[in-house]
C-alpha positions in Angstrom: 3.9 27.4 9.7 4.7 27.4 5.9 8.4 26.4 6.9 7.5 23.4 9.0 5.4 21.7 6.8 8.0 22.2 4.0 10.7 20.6 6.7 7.4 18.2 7.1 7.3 17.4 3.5 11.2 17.2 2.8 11.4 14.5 5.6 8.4 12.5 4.4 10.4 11.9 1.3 13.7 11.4 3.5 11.5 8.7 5.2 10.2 7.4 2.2 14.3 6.5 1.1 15.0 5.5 4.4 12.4 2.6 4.0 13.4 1.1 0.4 17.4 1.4 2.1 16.2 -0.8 5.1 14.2 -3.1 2.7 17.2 -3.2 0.5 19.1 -4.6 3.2 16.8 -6.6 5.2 14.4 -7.4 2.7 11.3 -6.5 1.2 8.0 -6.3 3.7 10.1 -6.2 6.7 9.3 -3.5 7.9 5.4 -4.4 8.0 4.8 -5.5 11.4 7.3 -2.7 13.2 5.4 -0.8 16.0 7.9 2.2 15.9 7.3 5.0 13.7 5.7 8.0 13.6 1.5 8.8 13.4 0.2 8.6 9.9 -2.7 10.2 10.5 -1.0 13.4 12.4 2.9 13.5 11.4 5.0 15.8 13.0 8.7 17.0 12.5 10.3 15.3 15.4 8.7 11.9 15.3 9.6 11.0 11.8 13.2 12.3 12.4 13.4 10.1 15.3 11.5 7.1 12.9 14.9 8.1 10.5 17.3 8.0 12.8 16.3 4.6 14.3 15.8 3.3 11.3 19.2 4.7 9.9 20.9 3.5 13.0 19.8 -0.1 12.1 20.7 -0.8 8.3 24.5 0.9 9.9 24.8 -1.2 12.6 23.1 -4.2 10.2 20.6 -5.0 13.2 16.8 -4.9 12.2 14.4 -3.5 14.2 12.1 -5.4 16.5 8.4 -6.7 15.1 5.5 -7.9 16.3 4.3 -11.4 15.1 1.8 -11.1 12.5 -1.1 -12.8 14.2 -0.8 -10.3 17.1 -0.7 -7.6 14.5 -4.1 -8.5 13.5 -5.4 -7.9 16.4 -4.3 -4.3 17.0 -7.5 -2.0 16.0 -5.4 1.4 14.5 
């Protein structure tokens, strides 16, 4: 258990890049209204490496991810 939530932690911080290099290239705040991603409230391992790979795979292929219009955002009840 101790290793996984060190993996856990090492790829929070991962993450954590991974957003200011997507902001970087697509600009700040776009990544605010982005329905992928992992659960906040109950990360796991393979989620966010998924969440880093996607979000990898975008800045390379310069293609941002898809978002939700921020009205509709508002609605959503998390």
């Amino acid at each position: 258990m101790i290793d996984e939530d060190r993996k856990l932690m090492e790829l929070l911080e991962e993450l954590s890049v991974t957003y200011k290099e997507y902001e970087n290239k697509f600009g700040k705040g776009s990544l605010d209204y982005w329905l992928g991603g992992h659960d906040p409230v109950y990360p796991d391992v393979r989620s966010i490496s998924k969440e880093i790979f996607k979000i990898r795979k975008a800045i390379k292929n310069n293609k941002k991810l898809p978002t939700v219009d921020a009205k509709l955002w508002n609605k959503f009840r998390f």
